[in-house]
N, C-alpha and C positions, 0 to 999 in steps of 0.2 A: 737563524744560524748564529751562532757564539761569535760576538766581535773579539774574541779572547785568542788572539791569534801568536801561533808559536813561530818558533826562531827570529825571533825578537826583530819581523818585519823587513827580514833578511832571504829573500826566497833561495838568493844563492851559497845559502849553508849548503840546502840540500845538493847532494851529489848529481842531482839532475836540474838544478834548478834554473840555469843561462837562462832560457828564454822565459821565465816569468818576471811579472813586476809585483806581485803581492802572494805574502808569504800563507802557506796553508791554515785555513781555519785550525785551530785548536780541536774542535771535535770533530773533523774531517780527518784531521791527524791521528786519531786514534781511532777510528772506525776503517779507518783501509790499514792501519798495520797490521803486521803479520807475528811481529818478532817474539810476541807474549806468548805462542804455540811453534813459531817453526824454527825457532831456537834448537830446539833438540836435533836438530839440522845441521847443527854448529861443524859435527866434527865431519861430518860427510860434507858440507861447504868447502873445509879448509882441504880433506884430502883431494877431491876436485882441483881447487885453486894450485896444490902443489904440482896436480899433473899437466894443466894448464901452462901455468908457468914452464914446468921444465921443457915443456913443447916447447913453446916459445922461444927457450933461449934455444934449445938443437935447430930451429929452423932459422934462427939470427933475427928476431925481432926482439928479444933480449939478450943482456951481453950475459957473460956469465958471472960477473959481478953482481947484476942486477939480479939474477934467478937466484945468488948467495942470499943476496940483502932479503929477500922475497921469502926465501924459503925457510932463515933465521927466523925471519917476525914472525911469517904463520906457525910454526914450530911452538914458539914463544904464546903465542896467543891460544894457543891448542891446550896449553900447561895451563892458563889461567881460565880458560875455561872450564876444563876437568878438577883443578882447585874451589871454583865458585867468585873466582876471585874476578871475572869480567863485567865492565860496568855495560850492560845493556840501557839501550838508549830508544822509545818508543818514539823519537822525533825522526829516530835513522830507518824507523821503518821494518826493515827484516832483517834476519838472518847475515844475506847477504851483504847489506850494504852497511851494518856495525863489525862486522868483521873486515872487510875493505877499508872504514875510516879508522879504526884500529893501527890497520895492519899503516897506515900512511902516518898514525901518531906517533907511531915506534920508527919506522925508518926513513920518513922522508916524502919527498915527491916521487920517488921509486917506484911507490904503493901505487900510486897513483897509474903506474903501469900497468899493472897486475890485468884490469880489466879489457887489456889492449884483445881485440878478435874475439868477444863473446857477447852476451845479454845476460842482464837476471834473467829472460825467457829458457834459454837453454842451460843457465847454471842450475836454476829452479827445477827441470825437468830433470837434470843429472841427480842432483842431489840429492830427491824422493823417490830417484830408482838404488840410490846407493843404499839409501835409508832402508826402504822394503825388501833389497834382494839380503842383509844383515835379519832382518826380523824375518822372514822367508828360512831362513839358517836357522835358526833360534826355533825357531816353530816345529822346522821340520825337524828337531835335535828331539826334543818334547814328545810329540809323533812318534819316534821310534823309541822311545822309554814308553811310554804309552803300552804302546803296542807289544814291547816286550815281554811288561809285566802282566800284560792280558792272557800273551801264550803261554806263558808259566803256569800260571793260574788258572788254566783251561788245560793243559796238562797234567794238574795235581787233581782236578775234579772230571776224570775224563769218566771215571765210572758213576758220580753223582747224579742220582734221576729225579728229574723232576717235571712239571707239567708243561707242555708245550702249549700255545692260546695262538685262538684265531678267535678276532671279534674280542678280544680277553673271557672264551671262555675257553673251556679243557678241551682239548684237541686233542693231540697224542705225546706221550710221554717224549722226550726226550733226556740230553745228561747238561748240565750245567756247563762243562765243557763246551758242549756244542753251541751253546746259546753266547756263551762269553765271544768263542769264535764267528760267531756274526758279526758280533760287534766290532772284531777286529776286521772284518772284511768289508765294514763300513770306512774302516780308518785308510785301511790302505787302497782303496780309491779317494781318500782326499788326499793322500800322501802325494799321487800319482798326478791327482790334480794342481799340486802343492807346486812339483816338479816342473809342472807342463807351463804354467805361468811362471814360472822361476825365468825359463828361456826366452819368452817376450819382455820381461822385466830387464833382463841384460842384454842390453842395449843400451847405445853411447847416444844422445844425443848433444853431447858438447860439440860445438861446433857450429851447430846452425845456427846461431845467436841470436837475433829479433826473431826471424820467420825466413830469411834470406840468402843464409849462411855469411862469409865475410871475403872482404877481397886480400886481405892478408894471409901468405904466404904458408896456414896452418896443415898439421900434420892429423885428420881424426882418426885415423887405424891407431896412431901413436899413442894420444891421450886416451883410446879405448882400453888398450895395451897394459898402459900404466893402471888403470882404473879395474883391471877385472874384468871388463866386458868383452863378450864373443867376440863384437863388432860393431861399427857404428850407423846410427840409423841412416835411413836411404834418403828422406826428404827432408829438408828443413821445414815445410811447413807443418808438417804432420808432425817433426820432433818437438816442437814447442809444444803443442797443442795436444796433443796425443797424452790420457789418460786411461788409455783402455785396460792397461796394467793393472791401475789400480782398481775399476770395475771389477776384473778378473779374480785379482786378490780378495776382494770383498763378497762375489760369488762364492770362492771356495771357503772362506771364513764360513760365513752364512750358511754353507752347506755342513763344513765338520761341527758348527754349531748345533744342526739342527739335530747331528747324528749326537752328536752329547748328552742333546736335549731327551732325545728319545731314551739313551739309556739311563738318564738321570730320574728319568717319568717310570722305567722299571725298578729302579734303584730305592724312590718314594716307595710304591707300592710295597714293593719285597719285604722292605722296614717294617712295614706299618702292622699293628698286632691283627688284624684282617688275612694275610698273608703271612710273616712272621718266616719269611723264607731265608733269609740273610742278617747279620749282625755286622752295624757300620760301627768303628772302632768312636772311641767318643773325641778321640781328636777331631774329627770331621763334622759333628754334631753340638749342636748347642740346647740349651733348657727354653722352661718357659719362665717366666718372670712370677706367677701364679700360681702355676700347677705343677708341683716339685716331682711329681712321677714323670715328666714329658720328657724327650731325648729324640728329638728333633731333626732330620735330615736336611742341614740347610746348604751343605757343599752342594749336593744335588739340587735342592730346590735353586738353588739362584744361579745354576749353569740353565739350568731349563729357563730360567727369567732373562737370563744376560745374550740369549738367543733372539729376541726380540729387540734387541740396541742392535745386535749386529746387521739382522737383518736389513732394519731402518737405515743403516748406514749406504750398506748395498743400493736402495732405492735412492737417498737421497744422492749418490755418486750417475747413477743411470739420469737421475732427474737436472743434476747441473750441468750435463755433457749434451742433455737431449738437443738443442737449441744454439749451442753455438757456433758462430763462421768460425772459418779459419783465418789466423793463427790463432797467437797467445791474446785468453782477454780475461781480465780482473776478477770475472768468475772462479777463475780455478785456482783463488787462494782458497776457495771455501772446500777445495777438495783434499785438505791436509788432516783436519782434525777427523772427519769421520773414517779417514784410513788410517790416523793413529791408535782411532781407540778404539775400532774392527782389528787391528794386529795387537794390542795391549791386551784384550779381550779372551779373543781366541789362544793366547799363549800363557795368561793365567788361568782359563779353564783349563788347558792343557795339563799345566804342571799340576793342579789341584785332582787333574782324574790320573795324571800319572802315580801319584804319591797316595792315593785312596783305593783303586782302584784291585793295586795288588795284596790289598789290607784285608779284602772282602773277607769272612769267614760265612759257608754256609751250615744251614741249617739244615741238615742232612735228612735228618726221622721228618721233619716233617716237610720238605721238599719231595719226598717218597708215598706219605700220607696224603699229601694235596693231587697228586702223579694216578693216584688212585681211586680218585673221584674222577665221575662223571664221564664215566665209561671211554675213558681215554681209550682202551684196548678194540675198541669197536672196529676201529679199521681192521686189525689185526685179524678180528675175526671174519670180516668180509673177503681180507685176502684168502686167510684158509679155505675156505670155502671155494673162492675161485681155483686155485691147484686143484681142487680136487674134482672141479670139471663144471662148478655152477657157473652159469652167466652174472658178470660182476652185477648187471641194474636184479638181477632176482636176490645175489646175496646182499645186495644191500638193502631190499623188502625182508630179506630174514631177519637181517641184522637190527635193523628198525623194531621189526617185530618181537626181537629179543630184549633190546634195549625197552621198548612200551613193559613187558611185563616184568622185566628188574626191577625197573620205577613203582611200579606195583607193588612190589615186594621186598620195595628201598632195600635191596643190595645189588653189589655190583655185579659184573657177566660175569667173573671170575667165581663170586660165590653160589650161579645156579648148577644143579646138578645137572650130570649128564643127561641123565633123564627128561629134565627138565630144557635143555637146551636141542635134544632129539626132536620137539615137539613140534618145531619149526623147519628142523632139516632131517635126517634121516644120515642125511652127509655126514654128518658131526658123530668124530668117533672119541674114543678116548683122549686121544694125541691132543683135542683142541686145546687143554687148557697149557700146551707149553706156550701155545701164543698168546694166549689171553695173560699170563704174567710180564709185570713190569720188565724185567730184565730180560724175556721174551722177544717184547716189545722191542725193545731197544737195539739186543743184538744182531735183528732180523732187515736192521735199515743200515747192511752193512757191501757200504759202494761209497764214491769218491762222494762229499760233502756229505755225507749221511750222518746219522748221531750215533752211530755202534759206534762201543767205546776204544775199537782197534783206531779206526776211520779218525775220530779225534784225535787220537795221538797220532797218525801218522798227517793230517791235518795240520798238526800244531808243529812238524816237523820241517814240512814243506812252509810252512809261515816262519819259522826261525830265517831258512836259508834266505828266504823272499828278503827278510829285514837284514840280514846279512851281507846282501849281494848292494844296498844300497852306498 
């Protein structure tokens, strides 16, 4: 270990330091701070401390002079950190405790008050709920731009046909619309789950201070009050220690990720001259370096990429909590960064599919030509069959058997004659081919979530109100 030892062999610089006699190694100094990531913690520190303090002075462990001086400084230091103009100090450790020696540079042994009936264990846990329930808002703002510009977009292409896939291969037609609206009904269950962890997120735990709560006189309905919160938590030792929040929040990241991912993995395909079903605007896309014909999907590609950070985050959050006692222990500084950049993540995918997303233009003819292969209509023709009185497992032996001899004679069911299609059923009158056409097909799946093109629009109608009622 480094004999390079800092605060100039002074332990009692530090704000904790009474009972030591030799001052912290130099790389011990900087392998347990914090302050070079939970900095950005600054202003959710200071609005805490403001509400603390006011507590304080209403319950008369400050006067109201002192809650002036107190609330001048942080004030003041709130300005020069939003300027750039604060000197951050790795010998101070974190967040907390440079804004504390600060606030005592500027006015006094006053400052020195500020910390009377609390811990950095329970400012620490305030702070990261203040932080996340702000990006929680931010997120959820995103979400519903998202989502708005889906239902639009899914309302301009309600009549749009194109091939529905299972396994990615042609299944039955559906409309573009409909497929957009999936997507949208991925979002708003993470929306939902967006919410649901919003309400455990707010939560007060100022107050509890170490693990034990405090024997002074404090008010925590009050400082919840000030702070925004429902209410404040119920145990101290679980308010220190309790990061299930942020697990929670990293679950549903991980999840509206994955649903990104998914549409991003269609978004590739669609582009690609293989499919050639949609046109990504080229603000969204980049070249190759080499091959000057290239035009590149790379907003997509690297939301589907940035799904696997998030992920990781999610486990390594599950993985730091698995193990430890209660209360507060040193491990759960390491639970800052991968909740920052699981919420920095999920909120610039967000904006990136918000702002793309409603840009889509399809490619109509031939989202209709692809719709048309591979006897998408087969169902169609096995339902006819059953109205008209055949047992579904026999018309689907017909159906089979119609489909073997198209293949035969590479065209679709839509192009054998009736004649030709009699051969198999006797059933099959003229009428069949209203259902063997595309827009047959389409208008025939017409009930609540269905792809008929009435059903999408009134679909996308009951999702406007849905994002409206929020």
């Amino acid at each position: 270990m480094s004999n390079d030892n800092s605060s100039a062999n002074n332990p009692a610089a530090k704000l904790w330091g009474g009972r030591f006699s030799e001052a912290t190694d130099a790389f011990v100094e900087r392998f347990t701070a914090s302050v070079m990531f939970d900095q950005r913690m600054a202003l959710e520190d200071i609005q805490g401390s403001l509400a603390h303090a006011q507590m304080l002075s209403e319950v008369g462990v400050l006067t109201a002079d002192e809650f002036q001086q107190i609330e001048g400084g942080l004030k003041d230091i709130a300005e020069e950190i939003q300027a750039g103009e604060f000197p951050w100090s790795v010998e101070l450790e974190d967040v907390h405790m440079n804004i504390e020696a600060r606030l005592t540079q500027r006015i006094g042994a006053t400052g020195k008050k500020l910390h009377t009936g609390r811990s950095r264990n329970d400012q620490v846990a305030t702070d990261i709920r203040l932080w996340l329930r702000n990006r929680i808002d931010l997120i959820a703002a995103e979400l519903t731009r998202l989502q708005t510009g889906l239902v639009d977009l899914a309302e301009r292409e309600a009549d749009t046909i194109m091939p529905g896939f299972t396994h990615l291969q042609s299944a039955q037609p559906v409309t573009f619309g409909h497929h957009l609206l999936a997507w949208n009904e991925m979002l708003t269950r993470d929306y939902e789950r967006l919410m649901d962890c919003r309400k455990r997120v707010n939560r007060s735990p100022l107050g509890a201070a170490a693990l034990a709560g405090t024997s002074y006189p404090i008010n925590r309905a009050r400082t919840a009050e000030l702070l925004g919160f429902d209410a404040p938590t119920e145990n101290s030792l679980d308010s220190v220690s309790d990061r299930d929040f942020a697990i929670e929040f990293c679950a549903f990241a991980a999840l509206l990720l994955t649903h990104l991912s998914r549409a991003s993995e269609e978004l590739v395909l669609w582009t690609s001259s293989q499919f050639n079903f949609i046109d990504l605007p080229d603000r969204f896309c980049t070249g190759s370096s080499i091959m000057p014909q290239k035009k590149n999907p790379d907003v997509p590609e690297l939301v589907r990429g940035k799904t696997g950070r998030v992920n990781g985050h999610l486990i390594a959050l599950l993985t730091l909590m698995k193990s430890q006692p209660l209360a507060y222990n040193k491990d759960n500084q390491e639970d800052k960064e991968p909740l920052y950049d699981a919420a920095d993540t999920a909120l610039d995918c967000l904006r990136a599919f918000a702002d793309m997303a409603p840009a889509l233009k399809p490619k109509k003819e031939n989202m209709l030509a692809a719709a048309g292969k591979g006897f998408s209509t087969a169902t169609d023709l096995a339902d006819y069959l059953v109205r008209k009185g055949v047992a579904f497992r026999d018309a689907h032996e017909i159906v089979g058997q119609s489909v073997a001899f198209a293949i035969d004679k590479d065209c679709d069911l839509a192009d054998l004659s009736l004649a030709e299609l009699q051969k198999f059923s006797d059933t099959i009158g003229d009428d069949v081919f209203d259902v063997l056409t595309l827009e047959g097909s389409v208008a025939a799946r017409d009930h609540i979530g269905g792809t008929a093109p009435n059903q999408v629009r009134a679909a996308c109608e009951r999702a406007r109100k849905l994002i409206a009622s929020r």
